[in-house]
C-alpha positions in Angstrom: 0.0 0.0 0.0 1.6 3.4 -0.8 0.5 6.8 -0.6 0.8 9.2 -3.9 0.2 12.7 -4.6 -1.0 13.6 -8.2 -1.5 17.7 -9.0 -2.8 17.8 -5.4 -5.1 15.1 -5.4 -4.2 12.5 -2.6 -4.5 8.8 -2.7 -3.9 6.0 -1.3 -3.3 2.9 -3.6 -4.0 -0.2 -2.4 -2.2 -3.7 -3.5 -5.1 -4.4 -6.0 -4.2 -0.9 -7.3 -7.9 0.7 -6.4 -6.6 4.3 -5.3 -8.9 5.8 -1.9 -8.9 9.6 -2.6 -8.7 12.0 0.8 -8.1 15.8 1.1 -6.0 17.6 3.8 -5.3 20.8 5.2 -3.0 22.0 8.2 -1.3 20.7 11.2 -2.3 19.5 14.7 -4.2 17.2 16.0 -6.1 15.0 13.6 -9.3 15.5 13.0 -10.9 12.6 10.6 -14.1 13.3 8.3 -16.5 10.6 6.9 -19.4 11.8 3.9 -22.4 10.5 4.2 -24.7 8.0 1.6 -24.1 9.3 -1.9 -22.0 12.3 -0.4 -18.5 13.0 -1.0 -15.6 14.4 0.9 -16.4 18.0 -0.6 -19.1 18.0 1.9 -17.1 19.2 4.8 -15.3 21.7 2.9 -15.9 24.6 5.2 -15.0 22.3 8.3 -11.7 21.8 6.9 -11.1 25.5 5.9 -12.3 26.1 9.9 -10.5 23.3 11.7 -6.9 23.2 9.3 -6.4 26.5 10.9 -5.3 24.5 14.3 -5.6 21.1 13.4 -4.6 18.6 10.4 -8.1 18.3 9.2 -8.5 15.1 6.6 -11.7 14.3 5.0 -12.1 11.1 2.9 -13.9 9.4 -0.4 -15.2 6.4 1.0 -15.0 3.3 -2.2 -17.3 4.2 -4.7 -17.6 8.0 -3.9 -16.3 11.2 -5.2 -13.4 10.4 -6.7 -13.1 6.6 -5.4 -15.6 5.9 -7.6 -13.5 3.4 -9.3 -12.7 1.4 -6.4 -13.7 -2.0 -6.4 -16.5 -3.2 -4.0 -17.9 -4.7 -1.6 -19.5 -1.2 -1.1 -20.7 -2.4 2.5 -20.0 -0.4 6.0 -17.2 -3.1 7.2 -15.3 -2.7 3.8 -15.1 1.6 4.5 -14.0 0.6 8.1 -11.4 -0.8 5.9 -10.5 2.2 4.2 -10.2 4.4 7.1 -8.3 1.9 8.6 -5.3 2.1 5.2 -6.0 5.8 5.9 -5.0 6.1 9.8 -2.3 3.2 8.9 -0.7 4.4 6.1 -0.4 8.0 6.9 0.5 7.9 10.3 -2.4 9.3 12.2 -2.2 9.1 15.8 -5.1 9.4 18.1 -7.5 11.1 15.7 -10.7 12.7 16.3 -13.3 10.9 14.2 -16.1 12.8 12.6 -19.1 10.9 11.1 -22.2 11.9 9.4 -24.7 9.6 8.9 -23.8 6.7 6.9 -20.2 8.1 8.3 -21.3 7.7 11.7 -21.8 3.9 10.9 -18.5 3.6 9.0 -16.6 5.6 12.2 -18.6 3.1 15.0 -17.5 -0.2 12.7 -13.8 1.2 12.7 -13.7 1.7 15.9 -15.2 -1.7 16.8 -13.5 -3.7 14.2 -9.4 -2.1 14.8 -7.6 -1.5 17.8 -6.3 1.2 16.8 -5.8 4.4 19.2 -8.9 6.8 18.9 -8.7 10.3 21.0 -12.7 10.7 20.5 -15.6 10.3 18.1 -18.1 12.8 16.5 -21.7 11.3 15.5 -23.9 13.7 13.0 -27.0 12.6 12.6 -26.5 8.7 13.5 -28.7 6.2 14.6 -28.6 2.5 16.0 -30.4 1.4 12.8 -31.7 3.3 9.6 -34.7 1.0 8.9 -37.5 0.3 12.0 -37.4 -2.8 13.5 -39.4 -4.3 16.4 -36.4 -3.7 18.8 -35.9 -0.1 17.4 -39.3 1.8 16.5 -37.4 4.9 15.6 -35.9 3.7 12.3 -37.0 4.6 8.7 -40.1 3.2 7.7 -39.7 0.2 5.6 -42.3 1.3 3.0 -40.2 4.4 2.9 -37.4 3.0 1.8 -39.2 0.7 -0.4 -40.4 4.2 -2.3 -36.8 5.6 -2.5 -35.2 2.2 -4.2 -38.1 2.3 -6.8 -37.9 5.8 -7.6 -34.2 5.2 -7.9 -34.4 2.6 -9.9 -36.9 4.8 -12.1 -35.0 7.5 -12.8 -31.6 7.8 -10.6 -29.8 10.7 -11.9 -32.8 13.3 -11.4 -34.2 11.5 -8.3 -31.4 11.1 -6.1 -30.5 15.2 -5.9 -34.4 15.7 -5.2 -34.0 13.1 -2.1 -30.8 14.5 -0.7 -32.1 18.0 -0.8 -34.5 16.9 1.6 -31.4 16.8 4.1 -31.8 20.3 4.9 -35.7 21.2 3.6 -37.0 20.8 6.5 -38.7 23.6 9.0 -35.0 25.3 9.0 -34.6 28.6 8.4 -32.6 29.5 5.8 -32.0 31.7 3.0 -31.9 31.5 -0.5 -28.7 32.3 -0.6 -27.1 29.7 2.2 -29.6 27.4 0.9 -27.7 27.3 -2.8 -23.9 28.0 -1.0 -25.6 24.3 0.7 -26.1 23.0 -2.8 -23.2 23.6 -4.5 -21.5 21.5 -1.7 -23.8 18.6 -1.2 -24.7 18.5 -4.8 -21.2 19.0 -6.6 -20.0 17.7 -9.6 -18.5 14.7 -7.9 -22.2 13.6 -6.4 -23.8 11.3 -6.8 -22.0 8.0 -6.8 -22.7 5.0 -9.5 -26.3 3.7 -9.5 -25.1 0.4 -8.3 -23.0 2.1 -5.5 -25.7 3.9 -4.2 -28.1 0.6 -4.1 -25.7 -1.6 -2.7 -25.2 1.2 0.2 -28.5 1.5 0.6 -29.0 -2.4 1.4 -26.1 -1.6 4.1 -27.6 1.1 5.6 -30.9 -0.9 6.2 -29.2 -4.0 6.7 -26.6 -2.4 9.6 -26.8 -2.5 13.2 -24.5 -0.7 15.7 -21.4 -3.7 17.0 -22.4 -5.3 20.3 -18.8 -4.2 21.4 -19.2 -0.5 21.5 -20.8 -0.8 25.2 -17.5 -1.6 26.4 -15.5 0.9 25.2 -14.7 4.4 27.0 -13.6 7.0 24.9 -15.1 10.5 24.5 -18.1 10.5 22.3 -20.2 13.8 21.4 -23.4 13.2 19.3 -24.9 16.2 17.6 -27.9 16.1 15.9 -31.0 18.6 14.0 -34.0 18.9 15.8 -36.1 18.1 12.9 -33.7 15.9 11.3 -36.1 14.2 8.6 -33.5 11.0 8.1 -32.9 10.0 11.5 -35.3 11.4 14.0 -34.1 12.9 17.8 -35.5 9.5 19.3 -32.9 7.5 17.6 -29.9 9.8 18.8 -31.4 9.6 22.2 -31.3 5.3 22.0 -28.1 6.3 20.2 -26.3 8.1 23.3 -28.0 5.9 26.1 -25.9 2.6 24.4 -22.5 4.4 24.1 -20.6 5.2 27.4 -19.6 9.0 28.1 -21.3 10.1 25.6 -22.6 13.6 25.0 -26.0 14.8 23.2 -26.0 18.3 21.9 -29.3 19.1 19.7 -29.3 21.4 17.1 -33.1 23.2 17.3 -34.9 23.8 14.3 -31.7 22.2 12.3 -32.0 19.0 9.7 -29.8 16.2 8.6 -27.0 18.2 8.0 -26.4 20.5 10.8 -22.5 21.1 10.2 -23.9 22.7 6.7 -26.5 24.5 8.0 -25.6 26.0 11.4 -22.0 25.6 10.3 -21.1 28.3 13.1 -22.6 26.2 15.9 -21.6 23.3 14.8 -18.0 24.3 14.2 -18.2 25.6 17.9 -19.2 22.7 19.1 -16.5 20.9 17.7 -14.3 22.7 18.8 -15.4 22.7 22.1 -14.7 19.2 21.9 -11.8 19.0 20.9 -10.6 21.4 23.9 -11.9 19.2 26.3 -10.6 16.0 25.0 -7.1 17.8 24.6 -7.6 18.5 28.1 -7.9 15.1 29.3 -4.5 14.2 27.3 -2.7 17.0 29.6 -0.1 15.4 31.9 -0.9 16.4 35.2 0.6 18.8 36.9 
């Protein structure tokens, strides 16, 4: 595995030559970023132009996104744990903050579970302890729900899926019309959406996915934040979310969405970094 730079595009190429594309900015502490279903790194652009003025802030093209859309499958959560896992690995990372949102949260909690690998703290955005309702979890997705976005996706993807993700952050928020287009350019760009069969196969993972057993045991800082009228994953499920993971923290955005760190960037951004103070606090030798 070997790491190249080409015209300031950074990969990592793995034995079978499939190349995992990240972006990074400054120095510091590491702070890790994870795109959501059909996202790309691009997402948290203004989190990296925030957080690379103190930290090294490194956001990543999970396989089959942005541009690691030619990466081979399986496109499932285990196999991004993977990625992240070449990421830390290969470039050296030591005790990283990991950010997830959404489908990132899942990829961050089946890193953590599946490596041993040293992890200062983890950020959840808009996670849940499963996407689709089951009889142990009432505050999933509806499965007719999803039943309706796989059919309207296999109807006509390329003008369907921008309508659906738009709904991350049309919800009772208020915004303008011109955040609300500065939101589009970054969630939309011209590296979204992934390849129809990428974006099915994840979808079968997010339904499919349940938070590791393991998780309970561990102790390391945890911060959840999450929009008040988050239409994807509802307040409930960050609420199950935070009672199942030791020393954790809730903090919910009100009147916010899907996509909080987009849409009360400033907030969010504070509450990062808030974080990240505390959890360098804890790291201080004492005096």
């Amino acid at each position: 595995m070997t790491k190249e730079n080409r015209d300031g595009i950074n990969f990592l190429t793995k034995q079978n030559g499939d190349g995992v594309y990240y972006r990074s900015a400054g120095e510091g502490k590491p702070i890790i970023f994870i795109h959501g279903w059909c996202m790309n790194s691009l997402v948290w652009a203004w989190q990296i132009a925030h957080f690379s003025k103190t930290n090294l802030a490194i956001a990543i093209d999970l396989r089959g996104h942005g541009l690691s859309q030619d990466a081979a499958g399986p496109y499932t959560i285990d196999s991004m744990a993977d990625d992240l896992n070449l990421l830390v690995e290969t470039l050296g990372v030591k005790s990283p903050i990991i950010v997830g949102w959404s489908m990132g949260t899942m990829v961050a909690l089946n890193y953590i579970a599946n490596f041993k690998n040293d992890i200062a703290g983890i950020v959840l955005v808009g996670g849940t302890l499963s996407f689709l309702r089951a009889a142990e979890f009432p505050h999933g997705r509806h499965p007719a729900m999803v039943k309706r976005l796989s059919e309207n996706m296999e109807r006509d993807y390329k003008n369907y899926i921008p309508l659906f993700c738009r709904g991350f952050f049309e919800t009772k928020e208020k915004i303008g019309l011109e955040e609300e287009e500065a939101i589009s350019e970054l969630l939309l760009n011209n590296l979204f959406p992934p390849p129809f069969e990428v974006a099915k196969e994840t979808l079968k993972e997010l339904c499919d996915w349940r938070i590791p057993e393991k998780l309970s045991a561990l102790r390391i800082p945890a911060l959840m934040i999450h929009g008040e009228v988050d239409n994807i994953a509802s307040v409930e499920s960050a609420l199950e979310l935070h009672r199942i993971i030791p020393e954790s923290e809730l903090k919910v955005f009100e009147k916010s969405g899907h996509a909080p760190f987009l849409t009360d960037c400033d907030k969010f951004n504070q509450e990062l970094g808030n974080f990240i103070v505390t959890i360098k606090g804890k790291l201080q030798p004492p005096c």
